[in-house]
C-alpha positions in Angstrom: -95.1 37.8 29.2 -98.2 39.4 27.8 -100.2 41.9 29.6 -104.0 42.8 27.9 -106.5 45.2 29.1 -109.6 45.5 27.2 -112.1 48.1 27.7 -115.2 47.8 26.3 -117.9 51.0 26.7 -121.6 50.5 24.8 -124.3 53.5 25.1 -127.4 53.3 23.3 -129.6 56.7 23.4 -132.6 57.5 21.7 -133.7 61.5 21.9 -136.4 63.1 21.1 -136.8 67.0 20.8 -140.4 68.7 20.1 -143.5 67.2 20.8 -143.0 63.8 22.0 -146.0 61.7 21.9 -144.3 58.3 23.1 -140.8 56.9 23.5 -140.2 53.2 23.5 -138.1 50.5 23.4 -135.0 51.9 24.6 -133.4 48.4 25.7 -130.3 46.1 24.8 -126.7 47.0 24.3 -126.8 47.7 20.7 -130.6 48.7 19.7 -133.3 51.5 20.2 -136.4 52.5 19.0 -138.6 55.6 18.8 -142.4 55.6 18.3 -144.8 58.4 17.8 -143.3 61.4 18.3 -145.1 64.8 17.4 -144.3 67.0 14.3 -141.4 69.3 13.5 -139.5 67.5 16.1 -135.6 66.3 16.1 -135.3 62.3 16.7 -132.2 60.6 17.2 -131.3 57.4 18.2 -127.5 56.3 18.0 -125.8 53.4 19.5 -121.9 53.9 20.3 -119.7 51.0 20.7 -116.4 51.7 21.6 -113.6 48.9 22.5 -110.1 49.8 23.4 -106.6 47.0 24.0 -103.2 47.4 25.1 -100.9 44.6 24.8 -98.0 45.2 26.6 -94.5 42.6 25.9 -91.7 42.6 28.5 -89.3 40.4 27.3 -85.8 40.6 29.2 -83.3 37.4 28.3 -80.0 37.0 29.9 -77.2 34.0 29.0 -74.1 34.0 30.7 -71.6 31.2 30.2 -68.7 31.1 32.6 -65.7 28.3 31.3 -62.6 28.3 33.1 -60.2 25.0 32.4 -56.6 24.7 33.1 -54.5 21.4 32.7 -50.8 20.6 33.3 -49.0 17.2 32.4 -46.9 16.3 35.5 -42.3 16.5 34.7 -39.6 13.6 33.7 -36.7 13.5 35.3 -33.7 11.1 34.5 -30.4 12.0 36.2 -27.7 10.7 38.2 -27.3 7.8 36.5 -24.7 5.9 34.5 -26.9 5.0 31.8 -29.7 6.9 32.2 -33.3 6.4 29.9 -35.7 8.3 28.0 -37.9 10.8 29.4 -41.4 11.6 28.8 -44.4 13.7 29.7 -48.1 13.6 28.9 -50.3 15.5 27.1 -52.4 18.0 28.6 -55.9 19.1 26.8 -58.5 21.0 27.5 -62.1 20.8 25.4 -65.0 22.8 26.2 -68.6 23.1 24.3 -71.1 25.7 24.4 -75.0 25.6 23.3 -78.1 27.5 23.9 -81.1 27.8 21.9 -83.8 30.2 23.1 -87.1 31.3 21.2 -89.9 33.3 22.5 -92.9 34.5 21.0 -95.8 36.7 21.9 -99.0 36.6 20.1 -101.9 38.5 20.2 -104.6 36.3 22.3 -107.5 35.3 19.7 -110.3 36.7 21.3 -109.5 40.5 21.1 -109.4 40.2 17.2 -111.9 37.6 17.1 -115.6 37.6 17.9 -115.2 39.5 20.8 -113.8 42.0 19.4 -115.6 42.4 16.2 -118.2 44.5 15.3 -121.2 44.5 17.0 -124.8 44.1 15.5 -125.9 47.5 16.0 -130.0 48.5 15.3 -131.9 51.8 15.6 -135.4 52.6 14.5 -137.6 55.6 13.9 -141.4 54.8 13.8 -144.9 57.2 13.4 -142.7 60.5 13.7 -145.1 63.6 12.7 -145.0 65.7 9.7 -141.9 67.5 9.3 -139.6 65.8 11.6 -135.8 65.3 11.8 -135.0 61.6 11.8 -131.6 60.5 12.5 -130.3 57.0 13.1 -126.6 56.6 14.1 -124.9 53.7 15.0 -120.7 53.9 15.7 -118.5 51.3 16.5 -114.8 52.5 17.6 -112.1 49.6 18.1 -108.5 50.9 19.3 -105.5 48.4 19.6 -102.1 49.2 21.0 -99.2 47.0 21.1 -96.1 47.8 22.6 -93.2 45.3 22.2 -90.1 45.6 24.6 -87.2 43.1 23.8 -83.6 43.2 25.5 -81.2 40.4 25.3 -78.1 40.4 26.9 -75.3 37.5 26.1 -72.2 37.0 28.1 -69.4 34.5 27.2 -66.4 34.3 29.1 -64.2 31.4 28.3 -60.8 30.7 29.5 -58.5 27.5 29.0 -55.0 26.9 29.7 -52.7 24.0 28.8 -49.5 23.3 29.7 -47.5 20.4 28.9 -44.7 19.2 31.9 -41.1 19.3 31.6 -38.8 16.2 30.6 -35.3 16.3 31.7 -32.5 14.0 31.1 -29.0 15.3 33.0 -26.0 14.2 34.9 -25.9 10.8 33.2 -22.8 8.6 31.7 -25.0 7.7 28.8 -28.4 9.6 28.8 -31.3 8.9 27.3 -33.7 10.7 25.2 -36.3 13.1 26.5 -39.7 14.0 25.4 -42.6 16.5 26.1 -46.2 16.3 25.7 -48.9 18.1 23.6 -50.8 20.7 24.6 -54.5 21.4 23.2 -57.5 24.1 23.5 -60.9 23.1 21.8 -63.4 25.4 22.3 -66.9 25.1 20.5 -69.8 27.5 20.9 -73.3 27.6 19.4 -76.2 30.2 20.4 -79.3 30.9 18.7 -81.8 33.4 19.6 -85.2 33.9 18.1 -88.1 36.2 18.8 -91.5 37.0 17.4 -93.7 39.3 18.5 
């Protein structure tokens, strides 16, 4: 999430202490003039520009992965018999797989250090001022930028598995049989990537 504020404050003043005989031309956002002014005076004419921007990035991520998996193969019984067989249980498994990708970036937005936000054209002029006069033509352009970048990430894995394979039995027989138990198996597989520009 980005957040701008751009302030933008443009004063254009032209002064003129002494004898003034005429003052002109003070228009536009980034010019001024003065014309005819009377001797030993003080003329100024300055144009300020001044633009200011905040960029503010909040950035709050959060991954939680819950895995909870529990298998049980089921119990053989061969007893009470006068020949009795083999006994077998199945295999109990469990397989679990985990992915996240997650990038985020924040870029500045192109028009605060583009043409909006460049320089402007700024003019001033001083015309027919009398003898012995102090001319002064001042133009100031003032361009502030501040970013502030605010990144928290929180990852949360909890993964739980249980496997159990059942019980084979092979009792009270004449002759008895073989018995057998199943395999038991965890497979767990996780894969996280996180990037972030600012």
């Amino acid at each position: 999430m980005i957040k701008s504020r751009i302030i933008r404050a443009t004063a254009v003043a032209a002064t003129s202490l002494g004898l003034v005989a005429g003052l002109t031309n003070i228009a536009g956002a980034s010019s001024g003039s003065l014309n005819t002014t009377g001797p030993y005076s003080t003329n100024t004419v300055k144009s300020i520009n001044k633009a200011h921007v905040d960029v503010s990035n909040n950035n709050h991520l959060y991954l939680t992965s819950n895995n909870m998996q529990q298998s049980a193969s089921g119990s053989a019984n061969v007893s009470g018999n006068t020949n009795g067989g083999s006994a077998g249980s199945g295999a109990a498994a469990n397989t679990s797989s985990f992915g996240a990708t997650v990038s985020l970036t924040n870029t500045m937005p192109t028009d605060m250090l583009g043409g909006s936000m460049a320089a402007p054209s700024n003019s001033g002029t001083i015309t027919n001022s009398g003898p012995n006069s102090d001319n002064k033509v001042v133009n100031v352009n003032k361009l502030s930028v501040n970013v502030s970048n605010d990144n928290n990430i929180c990852l949360t894995t909890d993964n739980q598995q249980s496997a159990k394979s059942g019980t084979a039995n092979v009792s009270g027989n004449t002759n008895g049989g073989s018995a057998t138990t199943g395999n038991a198996s965890n497979t767990s597989t996780s894969t996280v990537s996180l990037t972030i520009n600012n």
